[in-house]
Every structure is written in structure tokens, then in C-alpha cells.
C-alpha positions as CSV (number, residue, x, y, z in Angstrom):
1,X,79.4,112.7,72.5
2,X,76.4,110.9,72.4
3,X,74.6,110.7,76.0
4,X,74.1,107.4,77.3
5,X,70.3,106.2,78.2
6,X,69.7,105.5,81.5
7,X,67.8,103.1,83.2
8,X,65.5,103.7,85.9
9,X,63.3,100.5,86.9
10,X,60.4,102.5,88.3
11,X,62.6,103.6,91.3
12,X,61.2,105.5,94.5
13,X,63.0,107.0,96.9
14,X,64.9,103.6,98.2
15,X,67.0,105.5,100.8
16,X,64.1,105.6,103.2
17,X,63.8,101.5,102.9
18,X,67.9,101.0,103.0
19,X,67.8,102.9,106.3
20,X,65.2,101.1,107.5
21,X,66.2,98.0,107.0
22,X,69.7,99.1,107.9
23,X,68.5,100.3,111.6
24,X,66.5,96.7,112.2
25,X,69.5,95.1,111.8
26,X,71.4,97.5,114.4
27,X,68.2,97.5,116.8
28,X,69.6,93.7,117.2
29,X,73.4,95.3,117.4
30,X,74.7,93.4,114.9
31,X,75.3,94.8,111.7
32,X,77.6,92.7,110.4
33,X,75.6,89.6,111.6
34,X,74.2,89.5,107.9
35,X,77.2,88.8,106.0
36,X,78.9,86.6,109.1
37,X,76.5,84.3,109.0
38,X,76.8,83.3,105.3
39,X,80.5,83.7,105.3
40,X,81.5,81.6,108.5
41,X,79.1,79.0,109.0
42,X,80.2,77.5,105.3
43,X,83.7,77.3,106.6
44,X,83.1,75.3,109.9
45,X,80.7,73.2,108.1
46,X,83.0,72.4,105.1
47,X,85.7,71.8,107.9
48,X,84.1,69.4,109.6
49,X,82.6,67.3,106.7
50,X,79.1,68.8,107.6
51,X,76.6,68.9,104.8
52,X,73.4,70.5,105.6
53,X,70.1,69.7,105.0
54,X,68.0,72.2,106.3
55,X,68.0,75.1,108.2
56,X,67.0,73.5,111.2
57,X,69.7,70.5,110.1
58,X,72.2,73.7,109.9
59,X,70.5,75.2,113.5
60,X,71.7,72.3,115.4
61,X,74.9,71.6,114.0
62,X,75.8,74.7,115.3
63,X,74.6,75.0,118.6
64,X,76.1,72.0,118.9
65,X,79.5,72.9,117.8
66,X,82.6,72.9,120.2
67,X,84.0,75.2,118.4
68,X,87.8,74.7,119.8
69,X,87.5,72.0,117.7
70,X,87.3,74.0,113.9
71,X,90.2,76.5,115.1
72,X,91.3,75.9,111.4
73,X,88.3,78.1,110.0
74,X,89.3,81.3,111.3
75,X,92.5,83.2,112.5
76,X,93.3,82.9,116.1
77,X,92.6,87.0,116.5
78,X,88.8,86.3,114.7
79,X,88.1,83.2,117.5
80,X,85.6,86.0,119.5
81,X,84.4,87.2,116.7
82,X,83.0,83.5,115.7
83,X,81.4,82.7,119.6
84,X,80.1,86.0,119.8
85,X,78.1,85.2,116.4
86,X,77.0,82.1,117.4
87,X,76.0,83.5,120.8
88,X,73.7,85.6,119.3
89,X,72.1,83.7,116.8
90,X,69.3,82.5,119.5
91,X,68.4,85.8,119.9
92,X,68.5,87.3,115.7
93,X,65.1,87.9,114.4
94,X,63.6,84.6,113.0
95,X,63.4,85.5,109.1
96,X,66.6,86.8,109.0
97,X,68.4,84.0,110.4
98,X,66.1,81.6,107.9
99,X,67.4,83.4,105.0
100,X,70.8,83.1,106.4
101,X,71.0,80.2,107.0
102,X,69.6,79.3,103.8
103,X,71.9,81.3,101.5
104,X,74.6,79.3,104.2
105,X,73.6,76.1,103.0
106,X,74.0,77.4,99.3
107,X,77.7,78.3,99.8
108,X,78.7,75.0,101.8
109,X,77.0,72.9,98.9
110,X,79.4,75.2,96.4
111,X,82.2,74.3,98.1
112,X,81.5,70.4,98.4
113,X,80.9,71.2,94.3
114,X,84.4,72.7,94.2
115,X,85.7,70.6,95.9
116,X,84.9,67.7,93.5
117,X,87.0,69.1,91.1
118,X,89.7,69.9,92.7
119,X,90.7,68.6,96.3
120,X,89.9,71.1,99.2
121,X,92.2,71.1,102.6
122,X,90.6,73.7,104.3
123,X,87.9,76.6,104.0
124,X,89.2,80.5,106.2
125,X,86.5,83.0,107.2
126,X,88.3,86.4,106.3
127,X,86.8,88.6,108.3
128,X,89.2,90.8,110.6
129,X,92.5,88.9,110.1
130,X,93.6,87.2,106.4
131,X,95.0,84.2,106.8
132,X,98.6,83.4,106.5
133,X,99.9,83.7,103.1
134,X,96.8,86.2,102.1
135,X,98.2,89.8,101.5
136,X,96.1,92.0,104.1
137,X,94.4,93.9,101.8
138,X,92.8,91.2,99.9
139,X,89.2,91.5,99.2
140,X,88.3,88.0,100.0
141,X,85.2,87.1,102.2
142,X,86.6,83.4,103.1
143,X,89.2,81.5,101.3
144,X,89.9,77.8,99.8
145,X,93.2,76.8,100.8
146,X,93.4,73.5,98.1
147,X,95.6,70.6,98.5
148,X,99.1,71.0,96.5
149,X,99.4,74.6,98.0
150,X,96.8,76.9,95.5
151,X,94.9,79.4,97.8
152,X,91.4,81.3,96.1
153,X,89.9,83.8,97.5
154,X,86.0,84.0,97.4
155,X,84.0,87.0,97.6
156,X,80.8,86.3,98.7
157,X,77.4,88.1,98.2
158,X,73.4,87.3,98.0
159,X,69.9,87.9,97.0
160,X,67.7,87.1,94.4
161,X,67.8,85.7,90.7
162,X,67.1,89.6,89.4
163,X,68.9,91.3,92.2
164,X,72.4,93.5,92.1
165,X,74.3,93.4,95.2
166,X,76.8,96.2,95.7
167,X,80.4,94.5,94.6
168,X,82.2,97.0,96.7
169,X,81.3,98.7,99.7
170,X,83.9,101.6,101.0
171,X,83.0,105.0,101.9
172,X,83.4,108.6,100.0
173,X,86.0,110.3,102.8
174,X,88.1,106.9,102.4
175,X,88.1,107.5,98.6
176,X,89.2,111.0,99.3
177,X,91.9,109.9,101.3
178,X,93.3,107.0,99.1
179,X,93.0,109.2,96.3
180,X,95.3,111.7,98.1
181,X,92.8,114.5,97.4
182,X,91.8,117.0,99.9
183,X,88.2,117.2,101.3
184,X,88.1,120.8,101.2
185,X,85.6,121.6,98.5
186,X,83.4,118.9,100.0
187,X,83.0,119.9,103.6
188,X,82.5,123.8,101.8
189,X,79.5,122.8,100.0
190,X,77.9,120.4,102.7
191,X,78.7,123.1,105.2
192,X,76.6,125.8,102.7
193,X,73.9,123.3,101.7
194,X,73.6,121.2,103.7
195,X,74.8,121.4,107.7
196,X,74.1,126.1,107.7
197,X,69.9,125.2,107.2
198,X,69.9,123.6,110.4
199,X,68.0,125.7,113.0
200,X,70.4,128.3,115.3
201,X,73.5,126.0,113.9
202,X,75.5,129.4,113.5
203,X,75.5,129.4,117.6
204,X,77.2,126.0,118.2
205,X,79.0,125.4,115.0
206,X,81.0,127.1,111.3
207,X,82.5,125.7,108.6
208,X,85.5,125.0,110.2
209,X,84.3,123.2,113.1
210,X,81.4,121.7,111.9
211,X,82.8,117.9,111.0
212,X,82.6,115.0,113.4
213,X,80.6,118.0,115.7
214,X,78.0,116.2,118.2
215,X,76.7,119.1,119.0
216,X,75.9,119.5,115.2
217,X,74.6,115.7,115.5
218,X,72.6,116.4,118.4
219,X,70.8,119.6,116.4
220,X,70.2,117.4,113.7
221,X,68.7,114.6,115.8
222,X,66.6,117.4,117.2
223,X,65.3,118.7,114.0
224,X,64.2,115.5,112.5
225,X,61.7,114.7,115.4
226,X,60.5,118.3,114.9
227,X,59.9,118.0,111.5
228,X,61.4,115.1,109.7
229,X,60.0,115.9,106.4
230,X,62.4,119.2,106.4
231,X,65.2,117.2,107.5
232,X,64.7,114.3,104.8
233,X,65.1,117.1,102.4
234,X,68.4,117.9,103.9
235,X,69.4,114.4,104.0
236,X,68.9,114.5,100.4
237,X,70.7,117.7,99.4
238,X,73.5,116.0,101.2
239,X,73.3,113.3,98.8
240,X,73.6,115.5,95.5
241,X,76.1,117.7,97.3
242,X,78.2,114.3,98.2
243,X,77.7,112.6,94.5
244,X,78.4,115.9,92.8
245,X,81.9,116.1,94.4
246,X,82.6,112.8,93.9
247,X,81.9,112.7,89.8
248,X,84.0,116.2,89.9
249,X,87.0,114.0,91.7
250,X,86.1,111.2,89.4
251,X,86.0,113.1,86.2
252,X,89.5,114.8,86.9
253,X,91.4,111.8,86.6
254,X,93.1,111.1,83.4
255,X,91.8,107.2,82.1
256,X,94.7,105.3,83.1
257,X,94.1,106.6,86.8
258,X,90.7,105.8,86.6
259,X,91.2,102.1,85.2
260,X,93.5,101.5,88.2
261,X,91.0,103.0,90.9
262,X,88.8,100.6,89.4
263,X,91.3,98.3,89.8
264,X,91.9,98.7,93.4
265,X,88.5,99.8,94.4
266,X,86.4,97.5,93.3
267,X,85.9,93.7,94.3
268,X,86.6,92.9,90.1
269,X,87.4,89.5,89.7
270,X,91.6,88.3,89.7
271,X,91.5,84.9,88.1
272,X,95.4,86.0,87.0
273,X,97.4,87.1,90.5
274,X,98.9,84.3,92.7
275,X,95.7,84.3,95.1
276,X,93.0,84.9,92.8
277,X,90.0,86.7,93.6
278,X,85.9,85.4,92.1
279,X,82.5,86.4,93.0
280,X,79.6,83.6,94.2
281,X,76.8,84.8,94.7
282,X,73.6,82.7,96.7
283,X,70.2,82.7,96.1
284,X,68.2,80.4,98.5
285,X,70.1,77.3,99.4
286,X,71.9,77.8,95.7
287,X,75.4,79.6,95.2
288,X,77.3,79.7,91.7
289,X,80.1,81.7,90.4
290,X,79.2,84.8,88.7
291,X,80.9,86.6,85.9
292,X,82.4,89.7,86.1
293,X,81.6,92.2,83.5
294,X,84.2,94.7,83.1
295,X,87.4,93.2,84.4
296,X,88.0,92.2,81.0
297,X,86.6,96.0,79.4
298,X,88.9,97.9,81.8
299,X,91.7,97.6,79.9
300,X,90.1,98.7,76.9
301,X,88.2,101.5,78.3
302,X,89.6,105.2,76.7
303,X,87.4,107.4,78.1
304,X,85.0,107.8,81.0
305,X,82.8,110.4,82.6
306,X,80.6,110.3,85.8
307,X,76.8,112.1,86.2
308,X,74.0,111.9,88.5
309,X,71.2,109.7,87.9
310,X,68.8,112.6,88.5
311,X,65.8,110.3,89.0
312,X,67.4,108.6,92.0
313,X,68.3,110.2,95.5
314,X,71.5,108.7,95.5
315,X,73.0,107.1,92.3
316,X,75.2,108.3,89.9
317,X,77.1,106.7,86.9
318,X,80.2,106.0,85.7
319,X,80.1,106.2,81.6
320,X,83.2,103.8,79.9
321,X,83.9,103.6,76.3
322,X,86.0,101.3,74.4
323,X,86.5,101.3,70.8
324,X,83.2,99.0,70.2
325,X,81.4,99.6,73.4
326,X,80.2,101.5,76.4
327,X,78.6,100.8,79.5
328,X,77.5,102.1,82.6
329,X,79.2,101.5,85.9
330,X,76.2,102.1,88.4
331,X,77.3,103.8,91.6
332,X,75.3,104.7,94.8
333,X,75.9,106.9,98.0
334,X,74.1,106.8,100.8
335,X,73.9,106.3,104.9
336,X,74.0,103.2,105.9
337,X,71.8,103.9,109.1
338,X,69.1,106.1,109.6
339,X,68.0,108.7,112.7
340,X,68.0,107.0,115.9
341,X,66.9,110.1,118.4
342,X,67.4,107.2,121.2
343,X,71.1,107.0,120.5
344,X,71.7,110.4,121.2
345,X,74.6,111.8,119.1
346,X,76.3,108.4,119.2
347,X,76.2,106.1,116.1
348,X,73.7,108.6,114.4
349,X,73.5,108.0,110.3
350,X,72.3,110.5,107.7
351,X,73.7,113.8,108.7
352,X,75.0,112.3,111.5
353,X,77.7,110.4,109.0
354,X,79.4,114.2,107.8
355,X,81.9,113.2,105.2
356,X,81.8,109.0,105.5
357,X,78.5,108.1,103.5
358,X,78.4,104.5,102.4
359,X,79.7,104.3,98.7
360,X,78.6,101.4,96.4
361,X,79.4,100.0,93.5
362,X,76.8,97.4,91.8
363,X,77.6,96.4,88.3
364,X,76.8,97.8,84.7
365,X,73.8,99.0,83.0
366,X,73.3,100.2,79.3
């Protein structure tokens, strides 16, 4: 089988940076702040016939919102959720809000555009609750409920004219556990790599009890403000440990169970189904609809094969062929916090996250 070339755009070890940028957005305890923001604030302002002009313009529209009055952009259970945001905003980092607020402004002008084409009734942030009429499980970040009874469901992402946002987010014990397959071979070989090189570990902890240990957390914690270059290597050996098992699982699955994980994993685009399901992604104050590139290929796909991307810390492929093609599904697992020794064993990422590492899916290469 001929190996597929893989593409490596000058990457360092970007772990370090996701962390980091990961634990600013915690050290203002809200992590979800970031995706809130561009998915709510479109919704109210759509609601309200609100058209932004600026982030300022957008700043004061909603400090001056009575927001018992736009009850019809969020489910009644998701009504805290929406103050609490807007409580904090004062209080978010400056730049962060800007770019918010800009990639905001994008959205809301998308939906005035879709609007124009077809006839809008209302706009419902998805966060917690779906809303009535959208199946639970829908991946949908807000959705356009249209006059004449059609319902779309939008997912929502952003960055820059170059970038790849992740399409999916999940985590690799909650693929274990939807998959049906037992962690077993997972927690062996992060318990043998990984979690036995901590100092004195044999005295609080085994392979049996190691998982969801604080007293494992709390050694770990320790160890990295000893020495945090030792522990990074850890952290790392964790990561092959975590994407080797997971192209084992991935690579035991006959294709048709593999094209419907896809299928359910996977934020792929459902132009077809009763509530269909598209991806807009904003860049500034701009938002269009994106393509989708292997919806289509999926069913076509009759064989695949996952392998580490040995020059990353944390990514690993997915290799489909069709008859006439083949791509690359590009994967990633990571944390999705870094060390906090302030935090104690609480909230602790890294090590601290045992068999629940952030896993990622971001498009195709090749």
C-alpha cells in the first residue's frame, strides 16, 4: 500500500501554547466564555432586529439588554447560563472580548444575509438545552427556526483565513465508552509508561487504583514544580501511549463501522436529515458557510488506517481511500488545561486528566 505523505507545516511542540492559552482562559473561570460569546450574542441581536456596527456598538447593546425581554433566544433551563455571561463580560480580558465580539458581529451579519433569502422567525443558542423540536443530541451551536416551520442547525466555529478549527471536540474515554470497548489496555500501558515513573508512586497508588487518584494528581502536581522538564516528558509519553491505543481501536473496526463513527462523531455536515446540520465559520467581523470535505467521500471510502504523525506531540491520522482518492483525516489528542499547582488536585490537566484527554478532529490533509 503506498504510504501517504504527510504534512508537517514547520510544527513545534504546540501542546505547551494550547495549554497555555487554555489555562488564561480558566485563570478568568470561564472556559466556555470563548464560544458563548460568538454563539449567543448573534441570537439576541438577530432577535431583537439589532445590527451591529462595532464592537463598542455591540458592547452597549448588551449591557443594555433587559434580557427578560429576548426569552425566545435560549431555552428557559439555559436563561443563567446567558446573565451569568453577560455578567462577566466587564470583567473578560480586553482582546479577547474584542475578538469576540468581532467574530459576533460576523455571525449576526450571516444571519441578516440568510435571512434575505429565506425569512427568519427566530435565532436559539444551543448550548445546554436543544430547543423544542431539536433531537438532544444534535450538534448544533445555535439554530434558525425559518418561517413556514424549517429548522437548521448551525455549527459554529472561528479563526483566521488559513486556520483549521477542530470540527469535533469529544474526549478519548468517551470514545471508549460509545464504542463499547473496554479501557483496559489503555489504563495498562499509561499505568506502565506513563503514571509508575512518578517518584514513590508505588507507595500511594497500582494499576488498579491509579485512575481518577488525587493522590496520584497531587504527586504529579508535586513533580512538575520539582522538575517540569521531566514531567513534560511524561506528559508526552502519555500522549503516544493515548494516540497509539486509539489508532489500535480505530484500525480494528471493519470500514462500514468506521464510516458510521465518522458519522456520529464528527460535526460532518447533514444538508439531507429533517434538521440539517452546516458549518460557518468567522473570521473578523466576516462569517460564511464552509464546505465540508468528506461528508460526500464517506460513503465511498473502502479502506482506512490510522498512524501517528511522529513529528507532532499529539496528532495522528486517519488514512481513507476510495476507488479514485485518498485523504488524510487529521486527528489530535491532547489536555485541554495545563498544571495549575495552585489548584491543588482539583481541575488539574495533563496527567491530572488520566483517561479523558481532549480529542479533536480538524479536517483533511493530502
Amino acid at each position: 500500500m503506498k504510504s501517504f505523505k504527510q504534512v508537517v507545516n514547520n510544527e513545534v511542540d504546540l501542546s505547551v501554547k494550547l495549554d497555555y492559552d487554555l489555562s488564561i482562559q480558566e485563570g478568568m473561570g470561564a472556559t466556555t466564555d470563548n464560544a458563548s460569546i460568538t454563539e449567543l450574542f448573534p441570537c439576541i441581536a438577530f432577535n431583537k432586529g439589532f445590527k451591529p456596527s462595532s464592537v463598542e456598538d455591540f458592547k452597549k447593546f448588551i449591557y443594555k439588554l433587559n434580557l427578560s425581554t429576548t426569552t425566545k433566544s435560549f431555552a428557559k433551563s439555559d436563561a443563567d447560563a446567558a446573565a451569568s455571561l453577560i455578567e462577566r463580560l466587564p470583567n473578560m480580558e480586553e482582546r479577547f472580548v474584542k475578538a469576540k465580539l468581532e467574530n459576533a458581529i460576523g455571525i449576526t451579519n450571516y444571519l441578516y444575509t440568510l435571512n434575505s433569502s429565506k425569512s427568519i422567525s427566530k435565532v436559539v443558542w444551543g448550548y445546554r438545552a436543544k430547543p423544542s423540536g431539536v433531537p438532544s443530541g444534535h450538534a448544533g451551536d445555535i439554530f434558525v427556526f425559518f418561517n413556514g416551520g424549517d429548522i437548521l442547525g448551525v455549527s459554529l466555529k472561528a479563526g483566521t483565513k488559513t486556520s483549521k478549527e477542530p470540527l469535533k471536540n469529544t474526549y478519548v474515554g468517551t470514545q471508549y465508552k460509545k464504542l463499547g470497548i473496554s479501557t483496559s489496555n489503555l489504563e495498562k500501558d499509561l499505568w506502565n509508561r506513563v503514571y509508575s515513573k512518578l517518584p514513590n508512586i508505588k507507595n500511594i497508588a497500582n494499576a488498579s487504583n491509579y485512575i481518577k487518584n488525587k493522590d496520584v494528581t497531587k504527586a504529579y502536581v508535586d513533580y512538575y514544580v520539582e522538575n517540569e522538564r521531566e514531567a513534560d516528558k511524561l506528559y508526552h509519553e502519555m500522549l503516544v501511549v493515548a494516540r497509539e491505543n486509539m489508532c489500535a481501536v480505530i484500525n480494528k473496526m471493519d470500514t462500514p463501522a468506521f464510516i458510521e463513527w465518522c458519522k456520529e462523531t464528527f460535526n460532518l455536515q447533514r444538508k439531507k436529515e429533517k434538521i440539517p446540520l452546516i458549518l460557518v465559520k468567522a473570521v473578523g467581523t466576516t462569517a460564511e458557510q464552509k464546505g465540508d470535505d468528506i461528508v460526500d467521500l464517506l460513503p465511498l471510502v473502502t479502506k482506512h488506517h490510522a498512524y501517528l504523525n511522529t513529528n507532532s506531540v499529539q496528532e495522528y491520522f486517519i488514512a481513507i481511500y476510495t476507488p479514485t482518492d485518498r485523504k488524510a483525516l487529521k486527528m489530535t489528542i491532547r489536555s485541554d488545561s495545563g498544571v495549575r499547582p495552585e489548584k491543588g488536585t482539583s481541575g488539574q490537566g495533563r496527567l491530572g486528566q488520566y483517561l479523558q484527554l481532549k480529542m479533536q478532529y480538524s479536517g483533511t490533509i493530502g
